[in-house]
N, CA, C and O atoms as a GROMACS GRO file, in nm:
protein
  360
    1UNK      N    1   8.225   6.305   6.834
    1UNK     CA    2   8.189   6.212   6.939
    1UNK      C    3   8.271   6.084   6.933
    1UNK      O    4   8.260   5.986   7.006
    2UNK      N    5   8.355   6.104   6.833
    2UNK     CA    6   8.469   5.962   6.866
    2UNK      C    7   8.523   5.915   6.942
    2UNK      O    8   8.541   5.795   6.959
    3UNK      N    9   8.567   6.025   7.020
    3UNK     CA   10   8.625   6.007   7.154
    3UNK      C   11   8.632   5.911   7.266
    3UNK      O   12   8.707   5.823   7.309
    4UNK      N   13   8.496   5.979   7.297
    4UNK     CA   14   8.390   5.906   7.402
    4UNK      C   15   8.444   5.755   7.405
    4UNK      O   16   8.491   5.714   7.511
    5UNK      N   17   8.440   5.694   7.324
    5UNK     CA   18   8.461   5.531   7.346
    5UNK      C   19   8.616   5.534   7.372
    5UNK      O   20   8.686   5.442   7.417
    6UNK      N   21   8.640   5.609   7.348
    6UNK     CA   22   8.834   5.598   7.339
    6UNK      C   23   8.815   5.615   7.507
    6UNK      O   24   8.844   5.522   7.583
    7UNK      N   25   8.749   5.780   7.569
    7UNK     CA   26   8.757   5.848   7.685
    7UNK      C   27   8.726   5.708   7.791
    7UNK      O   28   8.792   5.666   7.886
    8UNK      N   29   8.582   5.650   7.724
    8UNK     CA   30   8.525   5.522   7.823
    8UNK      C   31   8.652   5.378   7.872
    8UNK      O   32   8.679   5.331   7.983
    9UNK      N   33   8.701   5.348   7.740
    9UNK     CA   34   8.796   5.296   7.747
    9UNK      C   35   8.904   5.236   7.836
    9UNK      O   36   8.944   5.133   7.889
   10UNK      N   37   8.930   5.385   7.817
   10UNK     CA   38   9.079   5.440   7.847
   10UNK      C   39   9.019   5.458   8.006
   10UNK      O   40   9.109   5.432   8.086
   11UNK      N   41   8.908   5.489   8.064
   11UNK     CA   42   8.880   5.513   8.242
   11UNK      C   43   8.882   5.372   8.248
   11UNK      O   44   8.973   5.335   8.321
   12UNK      N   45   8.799   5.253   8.187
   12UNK     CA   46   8.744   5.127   8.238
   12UNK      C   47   8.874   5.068   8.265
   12UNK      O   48   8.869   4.986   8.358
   13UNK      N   49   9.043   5.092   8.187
   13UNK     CA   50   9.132   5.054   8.157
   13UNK      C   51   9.167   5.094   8.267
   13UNK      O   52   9.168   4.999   8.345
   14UNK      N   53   9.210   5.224   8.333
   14UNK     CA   54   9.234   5.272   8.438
   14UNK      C   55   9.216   5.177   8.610
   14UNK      O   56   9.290   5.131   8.696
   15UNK      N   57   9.001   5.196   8.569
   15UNK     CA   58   9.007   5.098   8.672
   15UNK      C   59   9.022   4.986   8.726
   15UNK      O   60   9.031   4.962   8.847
   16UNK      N   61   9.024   4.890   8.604
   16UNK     CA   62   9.052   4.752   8.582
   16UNK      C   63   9.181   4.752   8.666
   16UNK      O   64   9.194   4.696   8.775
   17UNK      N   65   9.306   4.845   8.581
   17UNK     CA   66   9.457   4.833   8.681
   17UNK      C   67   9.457   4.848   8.788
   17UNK      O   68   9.520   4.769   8.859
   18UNK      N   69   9.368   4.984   8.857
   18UNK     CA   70   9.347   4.974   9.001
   18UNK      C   71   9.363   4.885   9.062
   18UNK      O   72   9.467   4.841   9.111
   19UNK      N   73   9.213   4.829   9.068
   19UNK     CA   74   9.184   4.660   9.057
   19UNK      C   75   9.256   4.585   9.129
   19UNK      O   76   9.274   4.549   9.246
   20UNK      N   77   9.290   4.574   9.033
   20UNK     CA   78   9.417   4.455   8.989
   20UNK      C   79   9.534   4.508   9.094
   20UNK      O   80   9.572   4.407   9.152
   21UNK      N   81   9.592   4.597   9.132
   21UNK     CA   82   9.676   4.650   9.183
   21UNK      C   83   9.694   4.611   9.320
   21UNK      O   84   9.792   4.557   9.370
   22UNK      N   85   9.516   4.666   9.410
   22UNK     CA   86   9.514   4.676   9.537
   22UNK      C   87   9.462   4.506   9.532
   22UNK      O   88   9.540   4.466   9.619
   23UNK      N   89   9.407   4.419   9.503
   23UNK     CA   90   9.351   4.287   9.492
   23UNK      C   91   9.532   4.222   9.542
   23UNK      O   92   9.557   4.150   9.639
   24UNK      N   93   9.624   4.270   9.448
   24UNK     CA   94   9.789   4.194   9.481
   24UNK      C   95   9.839   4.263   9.582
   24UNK      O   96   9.886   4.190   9.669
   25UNK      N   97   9.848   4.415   9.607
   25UNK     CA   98   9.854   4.409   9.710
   25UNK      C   99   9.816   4.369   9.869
   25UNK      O  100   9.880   4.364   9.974
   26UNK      N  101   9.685   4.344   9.831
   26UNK     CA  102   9.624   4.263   9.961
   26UNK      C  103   9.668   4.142   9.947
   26UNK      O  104   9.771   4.124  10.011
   27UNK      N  105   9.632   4.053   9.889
   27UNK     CA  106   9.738   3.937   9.891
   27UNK      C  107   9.808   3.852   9.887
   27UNK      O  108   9.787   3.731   9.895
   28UNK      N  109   9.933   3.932   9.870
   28UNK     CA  110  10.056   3.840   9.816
   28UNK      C  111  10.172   3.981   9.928
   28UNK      O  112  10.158   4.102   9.946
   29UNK      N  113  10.251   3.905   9.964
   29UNK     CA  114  10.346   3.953  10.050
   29UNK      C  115  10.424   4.012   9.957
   29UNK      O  116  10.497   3.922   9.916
   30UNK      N  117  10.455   4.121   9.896
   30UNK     CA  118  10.608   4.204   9.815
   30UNK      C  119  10.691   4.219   9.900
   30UNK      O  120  10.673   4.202  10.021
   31UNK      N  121  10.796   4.254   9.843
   31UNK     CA  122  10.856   4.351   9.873
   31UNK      C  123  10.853   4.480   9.940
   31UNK      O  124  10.743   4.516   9.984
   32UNK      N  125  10.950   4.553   9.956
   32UNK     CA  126  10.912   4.717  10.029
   32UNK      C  127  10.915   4.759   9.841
   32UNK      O  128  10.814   4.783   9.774
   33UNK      N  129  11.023   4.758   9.801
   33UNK     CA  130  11.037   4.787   9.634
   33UNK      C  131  10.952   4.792   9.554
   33UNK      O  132  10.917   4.892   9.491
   34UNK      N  133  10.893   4.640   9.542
   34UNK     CA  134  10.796   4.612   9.465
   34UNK      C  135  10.633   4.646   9.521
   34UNK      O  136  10.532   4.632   9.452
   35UNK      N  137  10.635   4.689   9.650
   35UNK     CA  138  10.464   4.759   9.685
   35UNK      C  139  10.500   4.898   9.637
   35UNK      O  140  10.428   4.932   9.543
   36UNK      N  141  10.583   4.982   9.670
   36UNK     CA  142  10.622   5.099   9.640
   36UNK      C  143  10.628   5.118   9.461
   36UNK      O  144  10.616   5.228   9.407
   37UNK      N  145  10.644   5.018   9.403
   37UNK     CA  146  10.645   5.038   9.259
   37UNK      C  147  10.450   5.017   9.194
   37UNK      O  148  10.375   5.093   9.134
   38UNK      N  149  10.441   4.929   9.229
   38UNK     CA  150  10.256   4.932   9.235
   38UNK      C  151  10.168   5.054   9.309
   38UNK      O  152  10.062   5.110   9.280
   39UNK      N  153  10.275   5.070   9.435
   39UNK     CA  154  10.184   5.209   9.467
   39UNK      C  155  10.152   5.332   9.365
   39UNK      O  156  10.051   5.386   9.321
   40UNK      N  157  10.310   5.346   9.351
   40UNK     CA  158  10.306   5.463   9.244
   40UNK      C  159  10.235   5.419   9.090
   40UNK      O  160  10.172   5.502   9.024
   41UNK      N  161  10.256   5.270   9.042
   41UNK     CA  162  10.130   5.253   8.928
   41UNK      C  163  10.037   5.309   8.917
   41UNK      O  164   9.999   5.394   8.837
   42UNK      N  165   9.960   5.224   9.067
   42UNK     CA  166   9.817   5.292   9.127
   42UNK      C  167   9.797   5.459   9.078
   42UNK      O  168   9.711   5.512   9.008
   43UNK      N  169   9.906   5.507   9.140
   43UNK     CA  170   9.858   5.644   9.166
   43UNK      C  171   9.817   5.703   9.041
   43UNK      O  172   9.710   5.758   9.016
   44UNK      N  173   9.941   5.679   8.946
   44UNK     CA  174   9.920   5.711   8.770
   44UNK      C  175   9.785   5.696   8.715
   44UNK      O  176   9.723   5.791   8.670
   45UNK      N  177   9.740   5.577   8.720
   45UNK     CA  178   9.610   5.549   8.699
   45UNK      C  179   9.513   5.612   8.797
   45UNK      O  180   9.422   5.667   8.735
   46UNK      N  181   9.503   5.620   8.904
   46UNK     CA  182   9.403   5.693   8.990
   46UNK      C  183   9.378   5.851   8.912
   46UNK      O  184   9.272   5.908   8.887
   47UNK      N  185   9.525   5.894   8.884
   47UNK     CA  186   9.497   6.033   8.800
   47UNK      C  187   9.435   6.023   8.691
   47UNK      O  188   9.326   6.078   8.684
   48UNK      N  189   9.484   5.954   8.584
   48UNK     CA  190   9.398   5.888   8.439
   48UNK      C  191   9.292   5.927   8.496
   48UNK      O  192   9.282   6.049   8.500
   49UNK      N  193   9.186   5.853   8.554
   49UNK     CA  194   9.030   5.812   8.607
   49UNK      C  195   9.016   5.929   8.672
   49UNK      O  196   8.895   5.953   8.666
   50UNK      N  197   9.070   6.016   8.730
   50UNK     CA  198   9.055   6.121   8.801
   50UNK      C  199   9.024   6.229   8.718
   50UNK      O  200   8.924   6.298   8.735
   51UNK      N  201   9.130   6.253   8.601
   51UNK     CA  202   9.090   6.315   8.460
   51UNK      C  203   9.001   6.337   8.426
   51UNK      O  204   8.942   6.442   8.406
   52UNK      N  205   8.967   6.188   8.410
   52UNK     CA  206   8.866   6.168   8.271
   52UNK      C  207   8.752   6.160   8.369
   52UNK      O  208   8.651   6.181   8.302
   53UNK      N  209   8.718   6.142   8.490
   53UNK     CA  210   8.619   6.181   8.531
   53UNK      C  211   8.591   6.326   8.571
   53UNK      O  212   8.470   6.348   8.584
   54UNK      N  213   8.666   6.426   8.592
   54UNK     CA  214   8.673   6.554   8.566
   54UNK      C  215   8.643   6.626   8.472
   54UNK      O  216   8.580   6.729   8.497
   55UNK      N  217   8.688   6.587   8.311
   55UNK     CA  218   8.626   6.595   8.191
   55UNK      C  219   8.487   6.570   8.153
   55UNK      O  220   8.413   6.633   8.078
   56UNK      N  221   8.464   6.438   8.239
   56UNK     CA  222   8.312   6.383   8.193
   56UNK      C  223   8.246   6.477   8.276
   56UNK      O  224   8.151   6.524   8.212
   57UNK      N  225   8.254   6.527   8.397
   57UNK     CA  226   8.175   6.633   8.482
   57UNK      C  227   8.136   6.752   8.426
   57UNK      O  228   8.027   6.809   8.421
   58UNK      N  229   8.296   6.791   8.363
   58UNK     CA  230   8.261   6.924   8.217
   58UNK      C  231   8.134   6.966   8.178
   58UNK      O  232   8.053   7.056   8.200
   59UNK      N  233   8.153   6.845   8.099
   59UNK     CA  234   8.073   6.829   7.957
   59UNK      C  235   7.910   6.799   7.982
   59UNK      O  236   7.816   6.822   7.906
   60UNK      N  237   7.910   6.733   8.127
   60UNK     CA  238   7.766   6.697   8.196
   60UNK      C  239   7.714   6.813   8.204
   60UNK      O  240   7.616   6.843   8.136
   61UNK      N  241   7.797   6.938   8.330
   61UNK     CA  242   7.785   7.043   8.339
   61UNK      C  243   7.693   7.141   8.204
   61UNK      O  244   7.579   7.189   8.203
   62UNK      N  245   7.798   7.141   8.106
   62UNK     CA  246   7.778   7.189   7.944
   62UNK      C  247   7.629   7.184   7.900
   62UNK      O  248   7.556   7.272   7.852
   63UNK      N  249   7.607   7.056   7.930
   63UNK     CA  250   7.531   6.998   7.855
   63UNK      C  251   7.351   7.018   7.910
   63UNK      O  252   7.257   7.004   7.831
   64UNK      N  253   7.332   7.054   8.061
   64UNK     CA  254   7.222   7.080   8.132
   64UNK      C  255   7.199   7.174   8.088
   64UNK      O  256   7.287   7.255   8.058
   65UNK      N  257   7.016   7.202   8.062
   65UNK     CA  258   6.958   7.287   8.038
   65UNK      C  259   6.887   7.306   8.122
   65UNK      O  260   6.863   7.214   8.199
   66UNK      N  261   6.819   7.448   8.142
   66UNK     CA  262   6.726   7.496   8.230
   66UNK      C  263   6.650   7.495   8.164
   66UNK      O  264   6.668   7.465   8.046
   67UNK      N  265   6.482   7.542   8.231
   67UNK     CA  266   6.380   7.539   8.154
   67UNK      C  267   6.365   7.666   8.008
   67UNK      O  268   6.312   7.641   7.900
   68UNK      N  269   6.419   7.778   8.044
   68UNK     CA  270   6.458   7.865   7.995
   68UNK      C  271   6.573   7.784   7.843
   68UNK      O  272   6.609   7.855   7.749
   69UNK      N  273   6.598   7.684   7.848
   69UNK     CA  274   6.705   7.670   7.755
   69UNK      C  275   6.828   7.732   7.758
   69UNK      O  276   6.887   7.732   7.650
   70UNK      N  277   6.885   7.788   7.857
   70UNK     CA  278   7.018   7.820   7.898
   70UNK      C  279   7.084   7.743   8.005
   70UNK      O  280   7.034   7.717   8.114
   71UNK      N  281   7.219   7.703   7.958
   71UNK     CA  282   7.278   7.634   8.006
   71UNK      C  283   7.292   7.658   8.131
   71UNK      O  284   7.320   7.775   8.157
   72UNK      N  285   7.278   7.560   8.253
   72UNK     CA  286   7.272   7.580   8.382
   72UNK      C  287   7.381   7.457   8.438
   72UNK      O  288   7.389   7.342   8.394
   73UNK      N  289   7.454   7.515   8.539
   73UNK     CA  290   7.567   7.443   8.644
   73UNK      C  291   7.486   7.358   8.762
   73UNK      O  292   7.436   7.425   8.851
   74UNK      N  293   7.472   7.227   8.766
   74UNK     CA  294   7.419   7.148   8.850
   74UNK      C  295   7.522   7.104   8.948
   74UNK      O  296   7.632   7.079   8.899
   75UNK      N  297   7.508   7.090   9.083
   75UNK     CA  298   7.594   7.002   9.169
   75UNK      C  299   7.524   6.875   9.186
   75UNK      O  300   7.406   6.843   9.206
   76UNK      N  301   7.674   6.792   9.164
   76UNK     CA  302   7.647   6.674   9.155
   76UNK      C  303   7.658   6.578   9.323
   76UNK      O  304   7.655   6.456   9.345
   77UNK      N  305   7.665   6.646   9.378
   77UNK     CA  306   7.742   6.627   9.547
   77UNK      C  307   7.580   6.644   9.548
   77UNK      O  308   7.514   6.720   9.476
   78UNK      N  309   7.522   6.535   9.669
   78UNK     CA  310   7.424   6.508   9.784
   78UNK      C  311   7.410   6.641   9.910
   78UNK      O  312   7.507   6.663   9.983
   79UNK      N  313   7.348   6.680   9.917
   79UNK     CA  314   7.334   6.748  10.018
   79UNK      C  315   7.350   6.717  10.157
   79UNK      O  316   7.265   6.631  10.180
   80UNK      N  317   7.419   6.742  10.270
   80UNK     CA  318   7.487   6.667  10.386
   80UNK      C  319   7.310   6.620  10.454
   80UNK      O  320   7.194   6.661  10.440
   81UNK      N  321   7.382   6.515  10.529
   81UNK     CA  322   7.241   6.457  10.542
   81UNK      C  323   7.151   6.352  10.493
   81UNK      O  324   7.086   6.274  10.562
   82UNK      N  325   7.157   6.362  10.343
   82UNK     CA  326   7.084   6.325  10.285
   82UNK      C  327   7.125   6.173  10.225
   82UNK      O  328   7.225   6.169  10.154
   83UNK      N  329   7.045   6.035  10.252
   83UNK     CA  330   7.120   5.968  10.197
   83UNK      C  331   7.111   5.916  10.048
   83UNK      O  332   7.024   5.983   9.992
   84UNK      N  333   7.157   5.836   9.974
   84UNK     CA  334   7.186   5.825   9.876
   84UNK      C  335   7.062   5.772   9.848
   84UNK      O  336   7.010   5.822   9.748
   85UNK      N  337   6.978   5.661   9.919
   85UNK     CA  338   6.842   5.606   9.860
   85UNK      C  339   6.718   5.715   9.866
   85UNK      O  340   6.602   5.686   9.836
   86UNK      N  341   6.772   5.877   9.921
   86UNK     CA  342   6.666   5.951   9.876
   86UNK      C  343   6.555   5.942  10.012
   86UNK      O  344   6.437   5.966   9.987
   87UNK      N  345   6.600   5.899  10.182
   87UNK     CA  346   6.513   5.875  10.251
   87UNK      C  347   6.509   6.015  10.357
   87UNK      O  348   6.439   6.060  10.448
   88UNK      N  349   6.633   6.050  10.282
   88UNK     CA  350   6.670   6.248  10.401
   88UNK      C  351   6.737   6.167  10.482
   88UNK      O  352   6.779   6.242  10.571
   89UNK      N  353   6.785   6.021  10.512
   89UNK     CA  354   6.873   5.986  10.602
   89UNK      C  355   6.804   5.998  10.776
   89UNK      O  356   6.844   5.991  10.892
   90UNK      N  357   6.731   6.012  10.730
   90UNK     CA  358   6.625   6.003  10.894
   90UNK      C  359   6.602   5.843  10.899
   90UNK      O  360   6.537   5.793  10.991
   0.00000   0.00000   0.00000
């Protein structure tokens, strides 16, 4: 379980640059060069966080039990419709 703090890290690190990225690109006037060089930053890091949130889904996955005590696959996606405070979006 060492990891984990490295894995946490290393995403919070990710998004922090984001951040930081689109915050200068909004504004401060660049270049064509220099937005195009932050874009592609961005993107590097968007994958990082993209990763490691892919990994963390894994292991969530892994880790659910059914009542039975066998490991069971949960979706983590909302059902269309439905909103996030749980009201059915009506």
């Amino acid at each position: 379980m060492a990891e984990e703090p490295s894995r946490t890290s290393e995403f919070e690190a990710a998004l922090a640059e984001l951040e930081r990225i689109v915050a200068r690109l909004d504004r401060e006037e660049l270049s064509l060069d220099e937005a195009l060089e932050m874009f592609e930053t961005g993107v590097s890091h968007l994958r990082t966080a993209s990763r490691l949130l892919d990994d963390a889904r894994g292991v969530v996955e892994e880790l659910i039990e059914d009542a039975s005590g066998e490991l069971a696959t949960v979706d983590f996606d909302l059902p269309v419709g439905e909103a996030a405070d749980g009201d059915g979006g009506d």
